[in-house]
C-alpha positions in Angstrom: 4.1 -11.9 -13.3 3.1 -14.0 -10.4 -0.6 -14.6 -9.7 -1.9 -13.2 -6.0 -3.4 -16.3 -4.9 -4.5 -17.2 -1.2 -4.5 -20.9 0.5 -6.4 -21.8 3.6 -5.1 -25.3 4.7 -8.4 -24.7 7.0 -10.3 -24.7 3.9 -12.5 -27.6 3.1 -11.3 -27.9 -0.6 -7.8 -29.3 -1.5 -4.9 -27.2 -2.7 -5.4 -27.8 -6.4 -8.8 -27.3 -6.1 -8.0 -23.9 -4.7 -5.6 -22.8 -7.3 -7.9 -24.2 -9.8 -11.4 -22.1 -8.6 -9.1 -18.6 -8.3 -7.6 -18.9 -11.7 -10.5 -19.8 -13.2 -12.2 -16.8 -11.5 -9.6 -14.1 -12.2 -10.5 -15.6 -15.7 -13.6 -15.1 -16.0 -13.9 -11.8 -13.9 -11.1 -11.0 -16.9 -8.4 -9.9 -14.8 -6.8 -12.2 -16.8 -7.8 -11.8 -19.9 -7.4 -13.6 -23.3 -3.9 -14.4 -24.4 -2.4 -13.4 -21.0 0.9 -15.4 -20.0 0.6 -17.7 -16.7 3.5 -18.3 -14.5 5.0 -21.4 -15.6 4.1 -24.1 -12.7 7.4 -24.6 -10.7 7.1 -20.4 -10.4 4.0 -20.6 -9.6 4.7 -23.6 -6.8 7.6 -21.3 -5.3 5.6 -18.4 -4.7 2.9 -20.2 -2.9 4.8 -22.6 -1.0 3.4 -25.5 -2.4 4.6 -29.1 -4.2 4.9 -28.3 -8.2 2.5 -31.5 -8.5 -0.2 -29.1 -6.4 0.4 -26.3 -9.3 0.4 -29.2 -12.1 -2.9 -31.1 -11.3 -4.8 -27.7 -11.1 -3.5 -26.7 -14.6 -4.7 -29.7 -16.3 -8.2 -29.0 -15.2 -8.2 -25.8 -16.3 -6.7 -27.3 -19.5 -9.1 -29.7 -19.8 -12.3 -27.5 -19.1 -10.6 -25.0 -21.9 -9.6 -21.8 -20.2 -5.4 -22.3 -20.7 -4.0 -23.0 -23.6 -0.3 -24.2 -24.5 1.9 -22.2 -27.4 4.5 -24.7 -28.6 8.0 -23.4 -27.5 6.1 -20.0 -26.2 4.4 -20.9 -22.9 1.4 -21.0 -21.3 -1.6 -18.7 -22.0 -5.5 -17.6 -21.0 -7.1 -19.5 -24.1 -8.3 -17.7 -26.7 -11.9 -18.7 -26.6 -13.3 -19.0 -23.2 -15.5 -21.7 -22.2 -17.9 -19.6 -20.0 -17.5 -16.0 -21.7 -16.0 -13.2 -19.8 -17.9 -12.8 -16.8 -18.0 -10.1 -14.6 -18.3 -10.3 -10.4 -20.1 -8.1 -9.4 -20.0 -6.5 -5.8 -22.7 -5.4 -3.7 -22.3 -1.9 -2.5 -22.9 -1.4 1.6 -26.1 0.1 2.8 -24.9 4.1 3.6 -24.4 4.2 7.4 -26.7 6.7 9.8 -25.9 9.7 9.7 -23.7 10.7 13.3 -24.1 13.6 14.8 -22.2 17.2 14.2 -19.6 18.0 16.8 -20.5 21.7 17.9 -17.8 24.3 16.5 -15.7 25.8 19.3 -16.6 29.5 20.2 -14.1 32.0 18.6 -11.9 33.8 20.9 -11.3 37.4 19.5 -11.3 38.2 16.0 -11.8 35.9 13.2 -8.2 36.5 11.9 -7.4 35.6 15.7 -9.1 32.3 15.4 -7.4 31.4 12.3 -3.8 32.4 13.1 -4.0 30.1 16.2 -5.4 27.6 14.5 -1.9 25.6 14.3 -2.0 22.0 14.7 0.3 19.0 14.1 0.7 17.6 10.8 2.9 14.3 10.0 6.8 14.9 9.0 7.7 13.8 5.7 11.4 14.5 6.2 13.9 14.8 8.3 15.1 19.4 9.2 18.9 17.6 9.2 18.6 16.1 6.0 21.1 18.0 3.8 24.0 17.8 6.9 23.7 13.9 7.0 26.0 11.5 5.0 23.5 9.0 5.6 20.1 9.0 5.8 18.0 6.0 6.4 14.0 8.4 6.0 11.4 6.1 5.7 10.0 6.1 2.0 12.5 7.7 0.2 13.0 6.3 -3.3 16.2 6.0 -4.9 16.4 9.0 -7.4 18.7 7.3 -10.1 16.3 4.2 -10.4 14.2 6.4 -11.5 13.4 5.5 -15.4 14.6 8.8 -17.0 14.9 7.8 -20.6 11.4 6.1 -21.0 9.8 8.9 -19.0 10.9 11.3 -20.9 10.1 9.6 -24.3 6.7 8.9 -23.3 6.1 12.8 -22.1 7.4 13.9 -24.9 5.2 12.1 -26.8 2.1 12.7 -25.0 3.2 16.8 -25.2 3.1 16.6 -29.1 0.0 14.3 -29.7 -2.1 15.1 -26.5 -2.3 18.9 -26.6 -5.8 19.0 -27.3 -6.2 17.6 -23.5 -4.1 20.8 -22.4 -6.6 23.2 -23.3 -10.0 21.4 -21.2 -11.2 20.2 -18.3 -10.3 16.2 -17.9 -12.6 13.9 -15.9 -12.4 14.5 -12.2 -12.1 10.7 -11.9 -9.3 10.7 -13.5 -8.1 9.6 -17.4 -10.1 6.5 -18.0 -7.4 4.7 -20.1 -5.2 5.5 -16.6 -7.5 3.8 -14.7 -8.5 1.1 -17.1 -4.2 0.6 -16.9 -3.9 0.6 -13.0 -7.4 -2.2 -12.8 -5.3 -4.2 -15.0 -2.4 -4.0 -13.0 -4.4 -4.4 -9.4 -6.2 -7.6 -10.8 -2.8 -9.7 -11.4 -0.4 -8.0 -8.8 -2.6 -7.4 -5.9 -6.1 -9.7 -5.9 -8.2 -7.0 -6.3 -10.8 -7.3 -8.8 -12.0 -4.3 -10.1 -13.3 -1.7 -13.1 -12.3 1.9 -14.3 -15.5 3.3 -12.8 -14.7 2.3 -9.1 -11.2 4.0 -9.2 -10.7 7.5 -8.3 -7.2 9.4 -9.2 -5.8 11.4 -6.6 -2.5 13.3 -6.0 -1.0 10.9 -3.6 -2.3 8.7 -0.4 -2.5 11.8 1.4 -4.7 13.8 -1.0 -6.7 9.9 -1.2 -7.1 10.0 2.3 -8.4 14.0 2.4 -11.3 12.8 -0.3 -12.2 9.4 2.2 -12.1 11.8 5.2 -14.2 14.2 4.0 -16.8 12.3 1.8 -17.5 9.6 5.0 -17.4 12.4 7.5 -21.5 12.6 7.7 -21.8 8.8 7.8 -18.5 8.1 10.0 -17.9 9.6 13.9 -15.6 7.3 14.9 -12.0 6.9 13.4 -10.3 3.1 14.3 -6.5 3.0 13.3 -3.4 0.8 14.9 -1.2 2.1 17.3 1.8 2.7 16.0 0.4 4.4 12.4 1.1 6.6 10.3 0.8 10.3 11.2 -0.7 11.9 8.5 -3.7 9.5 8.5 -4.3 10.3 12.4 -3.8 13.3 12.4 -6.0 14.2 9.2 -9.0 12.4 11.0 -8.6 13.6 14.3 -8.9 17.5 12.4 -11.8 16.6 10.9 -13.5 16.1 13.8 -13.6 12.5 13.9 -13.3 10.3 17.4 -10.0 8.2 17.3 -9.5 4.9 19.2 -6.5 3.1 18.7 -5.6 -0.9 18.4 -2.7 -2.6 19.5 -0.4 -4.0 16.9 1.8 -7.3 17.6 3.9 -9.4 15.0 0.6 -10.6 13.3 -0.9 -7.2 12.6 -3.1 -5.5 13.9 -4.8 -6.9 17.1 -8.7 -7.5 15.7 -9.5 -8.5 19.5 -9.0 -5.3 20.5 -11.6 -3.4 17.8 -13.8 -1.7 19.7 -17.2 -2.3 19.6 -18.6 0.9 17.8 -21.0 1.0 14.8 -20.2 3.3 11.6 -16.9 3.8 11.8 -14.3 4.1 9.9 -11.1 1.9 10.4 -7.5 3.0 8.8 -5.4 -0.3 8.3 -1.9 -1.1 6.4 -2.0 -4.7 6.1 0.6 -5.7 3.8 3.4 -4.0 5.6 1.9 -2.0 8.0 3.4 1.3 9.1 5.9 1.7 10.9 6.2 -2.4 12.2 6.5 -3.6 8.7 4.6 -6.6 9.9 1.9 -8.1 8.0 -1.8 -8.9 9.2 -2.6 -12.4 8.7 -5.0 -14.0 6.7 -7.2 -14.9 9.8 -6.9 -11.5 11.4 -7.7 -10.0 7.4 -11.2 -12.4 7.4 -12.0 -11.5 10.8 -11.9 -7.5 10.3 -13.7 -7.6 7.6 -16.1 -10.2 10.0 -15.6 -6.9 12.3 -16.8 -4.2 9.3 -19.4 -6.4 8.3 -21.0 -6.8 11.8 -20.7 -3.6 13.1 -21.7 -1.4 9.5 -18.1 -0.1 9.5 -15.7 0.8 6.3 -12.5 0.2 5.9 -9.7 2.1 4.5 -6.7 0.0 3.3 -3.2 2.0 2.9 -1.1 0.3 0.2 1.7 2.4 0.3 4.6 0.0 -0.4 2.9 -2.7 -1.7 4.4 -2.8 -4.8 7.6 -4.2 -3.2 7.4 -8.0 -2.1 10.7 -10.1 -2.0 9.7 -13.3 -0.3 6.8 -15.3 -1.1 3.9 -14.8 -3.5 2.5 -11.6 -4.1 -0.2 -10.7 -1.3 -4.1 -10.5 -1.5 -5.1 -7.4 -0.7 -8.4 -6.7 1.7 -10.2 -5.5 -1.2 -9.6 -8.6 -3.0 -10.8 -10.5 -0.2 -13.9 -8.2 0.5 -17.3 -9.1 -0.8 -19.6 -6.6 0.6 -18.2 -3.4 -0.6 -16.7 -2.2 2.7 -12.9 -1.4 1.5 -11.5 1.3 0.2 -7.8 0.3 -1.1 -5.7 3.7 -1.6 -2.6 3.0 -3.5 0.1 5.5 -4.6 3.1 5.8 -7.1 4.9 7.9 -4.8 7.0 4.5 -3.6 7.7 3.2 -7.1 8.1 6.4 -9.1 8.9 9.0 -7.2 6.6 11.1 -4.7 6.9 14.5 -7.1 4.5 13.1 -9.7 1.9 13.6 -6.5 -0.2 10.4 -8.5 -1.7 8.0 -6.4 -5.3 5.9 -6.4 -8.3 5.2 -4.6 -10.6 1.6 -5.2 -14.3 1.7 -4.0 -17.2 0.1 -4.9 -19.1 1.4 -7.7 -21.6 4.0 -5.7 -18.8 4.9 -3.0 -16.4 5.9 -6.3 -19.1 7.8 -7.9 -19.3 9.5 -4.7 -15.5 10.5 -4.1 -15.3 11.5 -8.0 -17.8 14.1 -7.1 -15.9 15.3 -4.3 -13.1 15.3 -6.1 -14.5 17.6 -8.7 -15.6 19.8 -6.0 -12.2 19.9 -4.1 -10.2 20.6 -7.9 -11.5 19.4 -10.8 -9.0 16.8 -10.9 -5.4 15.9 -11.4 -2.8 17.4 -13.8 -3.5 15.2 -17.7 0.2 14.8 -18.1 0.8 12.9 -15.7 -2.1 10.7 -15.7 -1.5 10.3 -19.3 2.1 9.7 -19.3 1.9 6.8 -16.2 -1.2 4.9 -18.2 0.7 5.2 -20.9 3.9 3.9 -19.2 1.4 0.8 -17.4 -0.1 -0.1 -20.7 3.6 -0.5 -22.4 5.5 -3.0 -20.0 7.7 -0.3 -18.9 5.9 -0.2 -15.5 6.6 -3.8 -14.7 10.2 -3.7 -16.0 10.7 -0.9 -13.6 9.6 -2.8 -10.9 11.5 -5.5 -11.8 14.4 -3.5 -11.8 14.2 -1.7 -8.6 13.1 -4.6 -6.5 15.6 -6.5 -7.4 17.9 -3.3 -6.4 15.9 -2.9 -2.8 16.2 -6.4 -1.8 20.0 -6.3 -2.4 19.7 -3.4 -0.1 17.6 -4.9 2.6 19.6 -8.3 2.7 23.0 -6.3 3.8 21.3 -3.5 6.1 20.1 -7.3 7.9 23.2 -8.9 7.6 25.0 -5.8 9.0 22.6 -5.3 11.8 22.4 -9.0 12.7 26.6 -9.2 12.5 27.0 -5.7 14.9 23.6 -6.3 17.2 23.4 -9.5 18.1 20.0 -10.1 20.0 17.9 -7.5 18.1 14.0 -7.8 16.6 14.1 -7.3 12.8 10.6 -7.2 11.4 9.7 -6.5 8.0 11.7 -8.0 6.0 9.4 -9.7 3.5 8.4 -6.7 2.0 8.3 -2.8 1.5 11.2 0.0 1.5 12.0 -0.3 5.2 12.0 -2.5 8.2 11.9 -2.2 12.0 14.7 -2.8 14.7 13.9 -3.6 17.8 16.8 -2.9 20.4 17.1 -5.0 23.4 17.8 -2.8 25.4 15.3 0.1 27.4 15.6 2.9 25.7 18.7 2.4 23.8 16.9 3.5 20.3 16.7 7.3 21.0 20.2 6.9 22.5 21.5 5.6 19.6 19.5 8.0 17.4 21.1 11.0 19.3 24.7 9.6 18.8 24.3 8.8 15.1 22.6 12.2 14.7 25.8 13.9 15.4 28.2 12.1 13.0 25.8 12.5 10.2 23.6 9.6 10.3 19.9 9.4 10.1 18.6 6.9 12.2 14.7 7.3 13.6 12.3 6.2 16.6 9.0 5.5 15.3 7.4 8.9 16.6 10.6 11.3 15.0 9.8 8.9 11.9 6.5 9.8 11.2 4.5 7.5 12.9 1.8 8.2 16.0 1.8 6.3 18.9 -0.9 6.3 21.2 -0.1 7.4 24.5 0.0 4.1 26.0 2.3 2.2 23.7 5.0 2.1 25.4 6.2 -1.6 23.3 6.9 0.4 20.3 9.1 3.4 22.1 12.2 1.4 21.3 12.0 0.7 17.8 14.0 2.0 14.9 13.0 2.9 11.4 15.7 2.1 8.7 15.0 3.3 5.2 17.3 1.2 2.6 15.6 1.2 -0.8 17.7 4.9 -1.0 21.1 3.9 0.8 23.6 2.4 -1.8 24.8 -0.7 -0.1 28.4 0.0 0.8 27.0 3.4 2.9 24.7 1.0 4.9 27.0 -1.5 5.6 29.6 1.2 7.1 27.1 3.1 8.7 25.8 0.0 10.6 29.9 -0.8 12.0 29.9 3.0 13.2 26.7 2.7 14.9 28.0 -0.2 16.5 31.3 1.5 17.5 29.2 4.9 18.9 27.1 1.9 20.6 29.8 0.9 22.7 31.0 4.2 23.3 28.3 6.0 24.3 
């Protein structure tokens, strides 16, 4: 697996020197531990963008101060006998902001009943009312169902069923199953940056139920809800219902705009850095060290969304905020929806160790937890391998899929924006012409194609981004790649016809 390493050709220290200190950290912080296998060095080189020789001269310092070791005709490994021991980073934990205070309730009109039964308000669309009548259907975040690993699934379940029973008939830890979330630190320390331990990761059932326990358990610290315009709907409108302020920030081809944060204190800011939603851009590494400059400063937190992050195609794998944060002000929320399938309802939340002690408890209170069999059958499927020769699998799939949706768009719409093509399960498609997207939406719409603006997508857009009007959502990892390439030629032909 490739290493999620970060270089800052502003940084004082050389290249080498950079790989060298964040292996040898990852080391020692033992998210890689003992006996692990490192990317050979011309993989390694690829992924960052750098000479081999950078890669090579780093490696025989940490050869030479003991911490690889070579296996004749095997590879390269974390040595078995560490020079320094296995250290482990700790993390300062945030000072709790003030308190804000309580918004009033509104005076009931009527009955109670009354009250409630009018109570309707808008909640984000997670699919499409047409989707049975269309032949193809590019939704956002829809997984391929056949990729799905059936066979290993179902051994592992079964398994779990006639050894685990005892778990069946008791209360698990609202947490969540520690060898699940000793599994997804594991996976988080090599794959993502983010350096972490069982006791600061919360399960949930999905980013949506993650961002219900966030929402809730900062609500008497938090009054003020930052997020980037376009987002997604359900984090927006979740916040905005519990009775937080919401200011929105541009979004341009770097991310979100951290010139524009407003200057409040104790907020709370929603971000999706890695491929944010719906743009599929990704925030820069400046713009990711100045918001956290920005949470620091103004005693904010900061909620990172993960939702695709599992699927990278060009480039090394990315950093994440929380593995660039060192004063405990990040809460990563990750799912499985995107890699296995949004049914299991299994998803993850990363804090610091007082702020996850905090949500567990929540948790508890809100339902004692999520289902054992699932938790036990996904650590289960982590710990094995199967996980990452999944992802292997279906990324290698998705990419096929995203490399002829572009080909066919850039052949029959000569002139368009693509963005987000480096990562995820969609991108974005910017038409050149005014209004031309909900046109086009319209005419595919009626010859059973599924084709979506940003707000029919799922996303909010504040009422003053107007830039983002235009843009098109296109869902590939679940088109098969002869249906996208012939959907693309008919939008083309309704194009010029309507």
């Amino acid at each position: 697996m490739p290493l999620a390493l970060v270089l800052d050709e502003a940084d004082s220290r050389t290249l080498q020197d950079q790989v060298f200190d964040q292996i040898r950290e990852m080391i020692l912080s033992t998210r890689l531990k003992a006996g692990h296998p490192i990317p050979g060095s011309r993989i390694l080189a690829e992924h960052l963008g750098v000479s081999r020789n950078t890669v090579t001269i780093a490696y025989e310092k940490l050869f030479s101060e003991g911490y690889l070791e070579v296996r004749p005709n095997v590879g390269t490994f974390v040595a078995r006998d560490l020079p320094d021991g296995a250290l482990t980073l700790a993390v300062a934990a945030p000072a709790a902001p003030a308190p804000a205070p309580a918004a009033a309730p509104p005076p009931l009109a009527g009955t109670v009943v009354d009250h409630v039964a009018a109570s309707i308000f808008p909640v984000q669309a997670i699919e499409h009312p047409e989707t049975g009548q269309l032949r193809t259907d590019f939704w956002v975040g829809r997984v391929d169902r056949r990729g799905f690993p059936l066979t290993e699934w179902r051994r592992i379940v079964d398994l779990k069923l006639r050894h685990g029973l005892q778990a069946q008939v008791r209360y698990g830890n609202p947490q969540g199953d520690e060898q699940l979330r000793r599994a997804i630190a594991d996976h988080l320390g090599l794959a993502r940056g983010v350096g972490c331990t069982p006791g600061e990761i919360v399960v949930v059932g999905g980013s949506q139920d993650g961002l219900m326990l966030i929402a809730q358990a900062l609500r008497p610290h938090c009054g003020v809800m930052v997020h980037e315009s376009p987002c997604y709907q359900g984090a927006r409108f979740l916040f905005e219902r519990m009775g937080y302020a919401c200011r929105p920030v541009p979004v341009d081809r770097d991310g979100l705009v951290v010139e524009a944060l407003p200057e409040v204190r104790n907020a709370v800011i929603y971000v999706t850095p890695s491929h944010q939603f719906p743009t599929g851009v990704t925030l820069s590494l400046p713009r990711r060290l100045k918001l956290l400059g920005w949470a620091e400063r103004t005693d904010s937190l900061i909620v990172e969304d993960d939702y695709d992050g599992d699927f990278r195609y060009e480039g090394g794998p990315l950093t994440a905020l929380r593995g660039l944060d060192r004063t405990g002000r990040v809460f990563y929320l990750g799912t499985f929806s995107k890699s296995m399938g949004p049914g299991l309802r299994l998803g993850f939340i990363v804090g610091s160790g007082a702020s996850a002690a905090a949500l567990a408890r929540w948790k508890h209170l809100f339902s004692n937890g999520t289902p054992w069999i699932v938790q036990a059958a996904m650590a289960e499927f982590l710990d094995s391998g199967a996980f990452q020769r999944h992802l292997r699998r279906i990324r290698s799939l998705y990419r096929q899929r995203r490399d002829v949706l572009i080909a066919a768009i850039t052949r029959h719409f000569p002139g368009s924006g693509i963005l987000g093509r480096r990562g995820g399960m969609h991108l974005s498609w910017q038409l050149p012409e005014e209004g031309s997207a909900r046109r086009l939406q319209r005419l595919a719409l009626g010859r059973g194609i599924g084709i979506y603006t940003a707000e029919s997508g799922g996303a909010y857009l504040a009422p003053g981004d107007a830039g983002h009007r235009d843009l098109l959502m296109m869902g590939y990892a679940a088109v098969e790649e002869d249906q996208i390439a012939r959907a693309v030629e008919l939008l083309a032909e309704l194009d010029r016809e309507g």
